[in-house]
Z-matrix of the N, CA and C atoms (Angstrom, degrees):
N
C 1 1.448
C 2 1.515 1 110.66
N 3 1.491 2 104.93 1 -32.85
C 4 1.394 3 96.03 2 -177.10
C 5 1.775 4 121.82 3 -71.55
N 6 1.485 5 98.10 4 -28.26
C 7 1.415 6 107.82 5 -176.01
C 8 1.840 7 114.65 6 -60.04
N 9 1.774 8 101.37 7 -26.05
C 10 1.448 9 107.74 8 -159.10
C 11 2.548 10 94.50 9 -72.51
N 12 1.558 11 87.73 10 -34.70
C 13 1.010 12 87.48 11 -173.31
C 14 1.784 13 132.84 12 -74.55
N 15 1.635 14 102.11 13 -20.44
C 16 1.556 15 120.80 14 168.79
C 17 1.635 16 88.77 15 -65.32
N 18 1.510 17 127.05 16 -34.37
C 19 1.997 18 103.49 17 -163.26
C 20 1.480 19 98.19 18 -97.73
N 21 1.758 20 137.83 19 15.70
C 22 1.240 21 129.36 20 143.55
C 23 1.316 22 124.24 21 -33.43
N 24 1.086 23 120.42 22 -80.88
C 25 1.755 24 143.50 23 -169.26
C 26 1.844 25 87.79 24 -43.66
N 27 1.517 26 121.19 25 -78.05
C 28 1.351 27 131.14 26 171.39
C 29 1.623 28 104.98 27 -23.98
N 30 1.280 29 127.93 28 -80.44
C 31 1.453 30 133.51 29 165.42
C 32 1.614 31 107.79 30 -28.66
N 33 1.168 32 129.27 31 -73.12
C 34 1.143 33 141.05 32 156.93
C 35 1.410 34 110.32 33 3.74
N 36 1.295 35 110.21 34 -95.10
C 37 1.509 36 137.08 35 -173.64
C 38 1.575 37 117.20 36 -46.01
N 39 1.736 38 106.16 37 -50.78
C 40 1.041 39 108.63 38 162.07
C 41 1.833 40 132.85 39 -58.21
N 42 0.866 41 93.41 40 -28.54
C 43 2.014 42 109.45 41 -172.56
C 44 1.727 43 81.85 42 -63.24
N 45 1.571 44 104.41 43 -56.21
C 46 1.641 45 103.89 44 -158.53
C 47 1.336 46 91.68 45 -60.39
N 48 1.469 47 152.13 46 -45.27
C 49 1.464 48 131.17 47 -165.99
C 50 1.613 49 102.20 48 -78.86
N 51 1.076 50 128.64 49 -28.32
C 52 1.620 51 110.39 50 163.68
C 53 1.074 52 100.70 51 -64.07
N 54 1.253 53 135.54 52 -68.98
C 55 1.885 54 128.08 53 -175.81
C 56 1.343 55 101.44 54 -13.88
N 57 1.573 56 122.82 55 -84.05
C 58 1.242 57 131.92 56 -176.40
C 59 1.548 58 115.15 57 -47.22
N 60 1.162 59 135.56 58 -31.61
C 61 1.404 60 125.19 59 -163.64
C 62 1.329 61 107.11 60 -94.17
N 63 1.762 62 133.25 61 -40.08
C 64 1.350 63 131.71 62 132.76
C 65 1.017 64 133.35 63 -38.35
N 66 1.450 65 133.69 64 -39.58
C 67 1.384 66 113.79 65 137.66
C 68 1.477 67 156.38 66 -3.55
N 69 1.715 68 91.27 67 -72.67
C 70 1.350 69 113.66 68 164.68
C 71 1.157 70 115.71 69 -83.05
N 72 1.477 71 121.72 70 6.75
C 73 1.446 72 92.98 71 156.43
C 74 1.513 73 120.78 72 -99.31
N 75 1.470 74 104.97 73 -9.08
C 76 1.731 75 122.13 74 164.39
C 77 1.359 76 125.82 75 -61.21
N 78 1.435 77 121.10 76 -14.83
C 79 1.550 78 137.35 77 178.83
C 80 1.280 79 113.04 78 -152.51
N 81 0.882 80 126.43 79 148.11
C 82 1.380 81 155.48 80 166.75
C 83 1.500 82 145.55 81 159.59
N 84 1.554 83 121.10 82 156.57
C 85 1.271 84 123.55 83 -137.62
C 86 1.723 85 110.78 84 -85.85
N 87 0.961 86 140.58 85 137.04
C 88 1.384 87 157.22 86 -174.59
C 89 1.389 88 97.45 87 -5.44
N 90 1.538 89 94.80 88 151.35
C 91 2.006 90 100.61 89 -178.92
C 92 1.352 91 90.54 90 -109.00
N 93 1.462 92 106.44 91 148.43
C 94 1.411 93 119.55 92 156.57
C 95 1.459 94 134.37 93 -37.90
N 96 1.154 95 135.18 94 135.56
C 97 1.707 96 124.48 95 175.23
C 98 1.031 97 110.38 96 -60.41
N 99 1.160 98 127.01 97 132.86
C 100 1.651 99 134.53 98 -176.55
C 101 1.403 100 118.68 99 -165.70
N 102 1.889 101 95.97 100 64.25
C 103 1.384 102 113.07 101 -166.85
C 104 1.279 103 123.63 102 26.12
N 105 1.287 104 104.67 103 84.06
C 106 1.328 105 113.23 104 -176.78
C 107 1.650 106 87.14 105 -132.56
N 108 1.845 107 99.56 106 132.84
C 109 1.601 108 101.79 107 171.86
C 110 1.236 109 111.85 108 -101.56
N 111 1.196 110 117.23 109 163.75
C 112 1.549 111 125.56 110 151.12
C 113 1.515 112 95.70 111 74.15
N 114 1.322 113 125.47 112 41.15
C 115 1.477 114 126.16 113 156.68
C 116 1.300 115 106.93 114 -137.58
N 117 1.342 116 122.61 115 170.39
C 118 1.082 117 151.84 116 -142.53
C 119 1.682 118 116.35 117 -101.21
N 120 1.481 119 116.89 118 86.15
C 121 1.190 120 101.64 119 -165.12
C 122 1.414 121 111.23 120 -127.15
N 123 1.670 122 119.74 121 166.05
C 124 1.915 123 115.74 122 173.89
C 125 1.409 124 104.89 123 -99.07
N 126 1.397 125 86.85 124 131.32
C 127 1.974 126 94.98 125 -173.01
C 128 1.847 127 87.14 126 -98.37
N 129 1.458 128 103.25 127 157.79
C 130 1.708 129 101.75 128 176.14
C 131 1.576 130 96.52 129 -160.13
N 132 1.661 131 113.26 130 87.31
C 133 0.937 132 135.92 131 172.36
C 134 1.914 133 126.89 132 -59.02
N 135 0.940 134 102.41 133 151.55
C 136 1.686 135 109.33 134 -175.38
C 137 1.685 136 117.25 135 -27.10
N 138 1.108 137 118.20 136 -46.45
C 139 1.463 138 122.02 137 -151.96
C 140 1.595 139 76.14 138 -112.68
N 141 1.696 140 149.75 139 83.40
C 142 1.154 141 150.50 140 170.25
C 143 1.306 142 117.32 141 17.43
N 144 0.764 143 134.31 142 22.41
C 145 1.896 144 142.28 143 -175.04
C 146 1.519 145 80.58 144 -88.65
N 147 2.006 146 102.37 145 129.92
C 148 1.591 147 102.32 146 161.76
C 149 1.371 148 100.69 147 -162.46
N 150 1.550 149 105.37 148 133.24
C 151 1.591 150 117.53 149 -165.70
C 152 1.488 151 105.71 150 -129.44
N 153 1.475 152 110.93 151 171.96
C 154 1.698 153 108.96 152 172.45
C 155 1.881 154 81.20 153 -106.67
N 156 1.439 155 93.42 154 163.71
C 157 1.396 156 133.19 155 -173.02
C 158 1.254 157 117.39 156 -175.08
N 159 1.718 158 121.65 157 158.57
C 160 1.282 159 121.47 158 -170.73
C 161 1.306 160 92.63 159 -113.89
N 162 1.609 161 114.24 160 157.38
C 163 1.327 162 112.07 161 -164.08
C 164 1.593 163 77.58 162 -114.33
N 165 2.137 164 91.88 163 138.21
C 166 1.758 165 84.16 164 176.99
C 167 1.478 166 108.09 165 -140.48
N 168 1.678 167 104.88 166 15.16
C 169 1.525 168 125.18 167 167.54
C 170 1.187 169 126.00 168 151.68
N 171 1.433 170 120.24 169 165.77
C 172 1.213 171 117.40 170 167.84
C 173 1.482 172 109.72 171 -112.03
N 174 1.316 173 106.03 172 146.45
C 175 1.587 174 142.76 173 155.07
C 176 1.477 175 129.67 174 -82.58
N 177 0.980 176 115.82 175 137.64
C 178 1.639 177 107.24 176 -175.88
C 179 1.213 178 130.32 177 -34.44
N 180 1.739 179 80.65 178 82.19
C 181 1.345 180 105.11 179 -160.21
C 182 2.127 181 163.41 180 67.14
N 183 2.058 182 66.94 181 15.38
C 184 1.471 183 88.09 182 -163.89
C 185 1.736 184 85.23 183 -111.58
N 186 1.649 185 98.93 184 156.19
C 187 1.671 186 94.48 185 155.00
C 188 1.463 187 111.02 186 -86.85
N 189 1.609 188 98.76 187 154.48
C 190 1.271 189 114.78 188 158.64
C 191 1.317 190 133.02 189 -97.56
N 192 1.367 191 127.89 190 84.67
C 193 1.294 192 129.90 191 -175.89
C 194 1.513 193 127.83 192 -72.96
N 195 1.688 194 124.62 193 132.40
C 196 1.545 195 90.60 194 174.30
C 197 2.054 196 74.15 195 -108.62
N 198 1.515 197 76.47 196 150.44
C 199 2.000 198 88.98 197 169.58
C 200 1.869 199 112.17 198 -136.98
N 201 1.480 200 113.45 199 143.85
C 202 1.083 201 106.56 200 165.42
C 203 1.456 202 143.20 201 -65.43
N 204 1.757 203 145.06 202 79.93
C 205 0.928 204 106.97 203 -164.33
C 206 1.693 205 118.83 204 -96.74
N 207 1.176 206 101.54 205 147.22
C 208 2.495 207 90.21 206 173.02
C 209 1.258 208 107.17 207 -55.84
N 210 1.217 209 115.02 208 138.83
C 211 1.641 210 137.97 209 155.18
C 212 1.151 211 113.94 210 -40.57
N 213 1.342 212 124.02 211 121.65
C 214 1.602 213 105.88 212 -164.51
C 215 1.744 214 84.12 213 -157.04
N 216 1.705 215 118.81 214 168.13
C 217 1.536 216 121.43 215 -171.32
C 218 1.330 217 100.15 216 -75.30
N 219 1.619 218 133.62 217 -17.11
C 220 1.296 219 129.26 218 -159.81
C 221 2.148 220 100.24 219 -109.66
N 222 1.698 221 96.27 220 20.22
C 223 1.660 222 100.09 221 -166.61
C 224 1.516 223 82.12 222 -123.98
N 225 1.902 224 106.19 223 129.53
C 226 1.772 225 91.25 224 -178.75
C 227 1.802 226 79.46 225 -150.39
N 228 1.264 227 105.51 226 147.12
C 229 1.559 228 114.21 227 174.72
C 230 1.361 229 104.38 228 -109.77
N 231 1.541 230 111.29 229 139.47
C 232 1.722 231 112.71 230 -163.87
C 233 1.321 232 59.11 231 -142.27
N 234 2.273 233 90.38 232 142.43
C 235 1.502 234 121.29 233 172.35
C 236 1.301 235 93.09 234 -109.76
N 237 1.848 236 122.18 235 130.00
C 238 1.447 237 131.73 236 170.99
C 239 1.365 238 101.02 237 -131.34
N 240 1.143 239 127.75 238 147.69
C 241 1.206 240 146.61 239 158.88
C 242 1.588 241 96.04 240 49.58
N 243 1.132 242 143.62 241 23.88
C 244 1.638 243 141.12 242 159.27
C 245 1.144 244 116.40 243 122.35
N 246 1.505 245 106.12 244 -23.74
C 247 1.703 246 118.22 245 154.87
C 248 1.028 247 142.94 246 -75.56
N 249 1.637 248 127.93 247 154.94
C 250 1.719 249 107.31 248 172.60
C 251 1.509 250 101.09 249 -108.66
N 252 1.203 251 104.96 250 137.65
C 253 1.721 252 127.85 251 172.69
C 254 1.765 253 90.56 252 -92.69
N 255 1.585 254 99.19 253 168.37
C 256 1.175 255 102.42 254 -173.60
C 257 1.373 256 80.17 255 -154.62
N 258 1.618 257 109.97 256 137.31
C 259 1.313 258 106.11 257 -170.96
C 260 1.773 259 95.00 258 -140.38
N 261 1.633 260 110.74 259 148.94
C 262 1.155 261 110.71 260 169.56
C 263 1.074 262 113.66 261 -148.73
N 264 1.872 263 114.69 262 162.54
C 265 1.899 264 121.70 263 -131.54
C 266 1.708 265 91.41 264 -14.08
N 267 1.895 266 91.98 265 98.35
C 268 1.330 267 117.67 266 153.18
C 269 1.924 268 114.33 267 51.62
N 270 1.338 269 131.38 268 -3.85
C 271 0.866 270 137.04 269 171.25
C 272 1.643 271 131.54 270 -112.65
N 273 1.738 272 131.47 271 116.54
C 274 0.832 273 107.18 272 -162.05
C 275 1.431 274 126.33 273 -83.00
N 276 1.630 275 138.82 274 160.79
C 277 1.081 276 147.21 275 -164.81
C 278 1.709 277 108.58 276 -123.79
N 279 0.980 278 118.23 277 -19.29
C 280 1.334 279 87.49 278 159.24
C 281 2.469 280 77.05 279 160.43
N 282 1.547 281 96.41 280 -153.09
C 283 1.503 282 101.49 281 -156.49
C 284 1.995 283 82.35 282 -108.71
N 285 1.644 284 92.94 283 152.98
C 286 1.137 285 102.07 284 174.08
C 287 2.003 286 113.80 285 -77.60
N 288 1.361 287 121.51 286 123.59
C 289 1.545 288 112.19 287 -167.82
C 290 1.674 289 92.55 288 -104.50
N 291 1.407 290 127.01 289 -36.11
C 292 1.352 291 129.66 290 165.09
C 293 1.550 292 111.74 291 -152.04
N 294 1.326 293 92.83 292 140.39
C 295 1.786 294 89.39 293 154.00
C 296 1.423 295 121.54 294 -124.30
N 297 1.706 296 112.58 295 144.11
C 298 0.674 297 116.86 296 -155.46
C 299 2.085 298 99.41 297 -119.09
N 300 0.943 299 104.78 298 -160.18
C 301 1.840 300 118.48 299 -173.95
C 302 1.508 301 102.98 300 -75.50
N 303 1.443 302 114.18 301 -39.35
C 304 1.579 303 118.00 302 -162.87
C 305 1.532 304 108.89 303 -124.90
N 306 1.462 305 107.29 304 -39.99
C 307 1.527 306 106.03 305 162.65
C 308 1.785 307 134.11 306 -141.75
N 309 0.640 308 103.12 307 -162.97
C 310 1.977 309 102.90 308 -170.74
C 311 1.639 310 99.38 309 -115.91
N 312 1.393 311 111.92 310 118.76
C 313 1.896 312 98.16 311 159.48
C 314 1.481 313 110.48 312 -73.99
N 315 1.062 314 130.77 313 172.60
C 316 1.361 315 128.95 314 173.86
C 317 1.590 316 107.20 315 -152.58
N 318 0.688 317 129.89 316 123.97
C 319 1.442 318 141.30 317 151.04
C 320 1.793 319 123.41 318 -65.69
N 321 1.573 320 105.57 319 86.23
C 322 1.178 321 82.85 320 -178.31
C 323 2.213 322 98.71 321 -113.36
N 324 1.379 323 90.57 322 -175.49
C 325 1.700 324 104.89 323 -171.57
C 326 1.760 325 99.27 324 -107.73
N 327 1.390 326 122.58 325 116.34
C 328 1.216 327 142.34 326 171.76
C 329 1.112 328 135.29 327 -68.80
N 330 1.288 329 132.23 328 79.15
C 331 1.774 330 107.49 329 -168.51
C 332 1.685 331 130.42 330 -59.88
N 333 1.038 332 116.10 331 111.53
C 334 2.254 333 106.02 332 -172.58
C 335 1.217 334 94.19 333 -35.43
N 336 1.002 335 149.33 334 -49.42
C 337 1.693 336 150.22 335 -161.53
C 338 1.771 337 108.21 336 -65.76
N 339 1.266 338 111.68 337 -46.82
C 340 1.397 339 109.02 338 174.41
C 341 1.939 340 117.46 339 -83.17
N 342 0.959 341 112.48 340 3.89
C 343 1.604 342 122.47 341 -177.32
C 344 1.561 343 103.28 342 -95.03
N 345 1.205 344 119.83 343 116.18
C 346 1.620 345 113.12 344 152.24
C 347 1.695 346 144.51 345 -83.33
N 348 1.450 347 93.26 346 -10.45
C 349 1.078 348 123.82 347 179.14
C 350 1.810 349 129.66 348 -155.57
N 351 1.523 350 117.92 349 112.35
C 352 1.743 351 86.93 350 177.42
C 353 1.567 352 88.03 351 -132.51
N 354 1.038 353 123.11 352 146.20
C 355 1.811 354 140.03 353 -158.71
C 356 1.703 355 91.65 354 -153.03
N 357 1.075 356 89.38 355 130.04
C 358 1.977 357 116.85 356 161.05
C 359 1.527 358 101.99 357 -64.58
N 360 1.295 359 116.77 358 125.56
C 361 1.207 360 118.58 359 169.83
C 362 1.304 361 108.34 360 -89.08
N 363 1.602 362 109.59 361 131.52
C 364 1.728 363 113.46 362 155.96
C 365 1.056 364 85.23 363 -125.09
N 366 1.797 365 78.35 364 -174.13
C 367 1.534 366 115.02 365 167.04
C 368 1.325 367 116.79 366 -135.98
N 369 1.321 368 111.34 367 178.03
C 370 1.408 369 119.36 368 169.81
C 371 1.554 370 111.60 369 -56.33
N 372 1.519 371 100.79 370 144.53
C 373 1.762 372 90.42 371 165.12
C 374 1.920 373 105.63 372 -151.13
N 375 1.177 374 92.11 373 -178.16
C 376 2.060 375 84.40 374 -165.66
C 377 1.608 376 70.31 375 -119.99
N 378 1.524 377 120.18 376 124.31
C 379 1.228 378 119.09 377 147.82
C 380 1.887 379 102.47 378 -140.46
N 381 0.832 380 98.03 379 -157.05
C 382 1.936 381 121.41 380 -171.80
C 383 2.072 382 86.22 381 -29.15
N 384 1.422 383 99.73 382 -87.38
C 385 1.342 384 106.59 383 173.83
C 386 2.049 385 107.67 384 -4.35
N 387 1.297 386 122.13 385 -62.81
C 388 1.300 387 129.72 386 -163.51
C 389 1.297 388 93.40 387 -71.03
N 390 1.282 389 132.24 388 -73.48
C 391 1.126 390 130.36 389 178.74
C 392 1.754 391 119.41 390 -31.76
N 393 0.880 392 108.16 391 -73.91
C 394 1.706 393 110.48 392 167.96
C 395 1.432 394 120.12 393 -35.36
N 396 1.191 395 119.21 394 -48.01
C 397 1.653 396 130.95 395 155.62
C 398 1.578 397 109.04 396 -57.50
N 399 0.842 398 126.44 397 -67.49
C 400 1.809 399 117.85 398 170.62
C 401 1.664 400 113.95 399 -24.33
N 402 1.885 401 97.06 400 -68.80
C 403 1.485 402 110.00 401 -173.88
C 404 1.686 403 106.83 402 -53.71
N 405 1.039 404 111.18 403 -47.18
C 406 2.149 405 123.47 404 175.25
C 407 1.425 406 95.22 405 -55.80
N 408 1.171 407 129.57 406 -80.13
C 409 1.294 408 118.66 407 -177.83
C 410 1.357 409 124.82 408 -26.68
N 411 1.208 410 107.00 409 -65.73
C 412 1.727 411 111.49 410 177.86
C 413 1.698 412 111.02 411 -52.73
N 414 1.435 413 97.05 412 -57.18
C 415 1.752 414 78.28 413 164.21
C 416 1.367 415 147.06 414 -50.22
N 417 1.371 416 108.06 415 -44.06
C 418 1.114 417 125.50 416 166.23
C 419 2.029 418 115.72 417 -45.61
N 420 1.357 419 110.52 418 -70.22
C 421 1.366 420 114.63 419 150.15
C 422 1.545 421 116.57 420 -26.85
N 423 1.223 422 129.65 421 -49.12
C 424 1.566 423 103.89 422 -168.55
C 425 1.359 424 101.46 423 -102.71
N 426 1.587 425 126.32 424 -0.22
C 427 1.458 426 112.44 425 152.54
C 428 1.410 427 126.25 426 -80.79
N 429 1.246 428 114.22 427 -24.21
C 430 1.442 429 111.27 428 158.92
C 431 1.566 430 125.14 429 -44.42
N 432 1.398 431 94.26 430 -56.03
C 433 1.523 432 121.73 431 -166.08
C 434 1.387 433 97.71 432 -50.42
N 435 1.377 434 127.76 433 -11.90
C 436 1.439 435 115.75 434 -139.02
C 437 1.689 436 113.88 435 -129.78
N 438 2.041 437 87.92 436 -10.17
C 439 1.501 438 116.14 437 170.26
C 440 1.628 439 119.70 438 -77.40
C-alpha cells in the first residue's frame, strides 16, 4: 500500500503534462500563410492598415483578396468595360465580387512587397483535444485528492 502511494505525486505530474499537451491541441494561435486558398485570412500591410479577407488566389504574384468593405458616401461602384470597379475617396480598390445591402465584397490584387504580414485566421475550437483534457483533469483531481 505504501508503494501505490509514493507513485501518486509521479501519476500526478504526469496526468498534468497530458492535461497540458491535449490542451494544446484544443487551442491555438493562428497558422502561418502557407498558400492556402479559399480561407480566411488577416492581411497587415506596410503603413499598419490590417483587415480580414479571404484569400482566393494568386496573380503574378500578387494575392488575391476578396474583402468586405461597408457602403459608405466615399464607396461608389463605376461599371467600365463590363466590370464593376469599386472605387474609394476617388481611388480604385479593387473589382466589385458582390454587392450587398450594407456592404461591397471586393476583390482586390496585393502586392508581397506592400504586405507585412498575412496569417490564416483561426480560432479556438473544443474538439477531441478538449475532451481528453477534461477526462485528465478529472483524473488528475481525484489523484491528488487521494494523496
Amino acid at each position: 500500500m505504501g508503494s501505490i502511494r509514493a507513485c501518486k505525486p509521479v501519476l500526478a505530474v504526469l496526468l498534468a503534462g497530458l492535461v497540458a499537451m491535449a490542451a494544446g491541441c484544443a487551442a491555438g494561435p493562428g497558422a502561418r500563410f502557407e498558400d492556402r486558398i479559399g480561407v480566411p485570412v488577416r492581411v497587415t500591410l506596410a503603413d499598419s492598415t490590417s483587415y480580414g479577407a479571404t484569400l482566393v488566389g494568386l496573380k503574378e504574384g500578387a494575392y488575391l483578396v476578396d474583402r468586405e468593405i461597408p457602403k459608405s458616401d466615399e464607396l461608389v461602384v463605376v461599371r467600365s468595360g463590363g466590370q464593376d470597379f469599386v472605387e474609394e475617396n476617388g481611388r480604385v480598390v479593387g473589382t466589385a465580387v458582390e454587392i450587398r445591402d450594407f456592404d461591397v465584397v471586393v476583390r482586390q490584387s496585393v502586392p508581397p512587397q506592400a504586405v507585412t504580414d498575412l496569417s490564416v485566421r483561426t480560432d479556438a475550437y473544443f474538439g477531441w483535444g478538449t475532451v481528453i483534457a477534461a477526462g485528465l483533469a478529472f483524473a488528475l483531481v481525484i489523484a491528488i485528492e487521494d494523496i
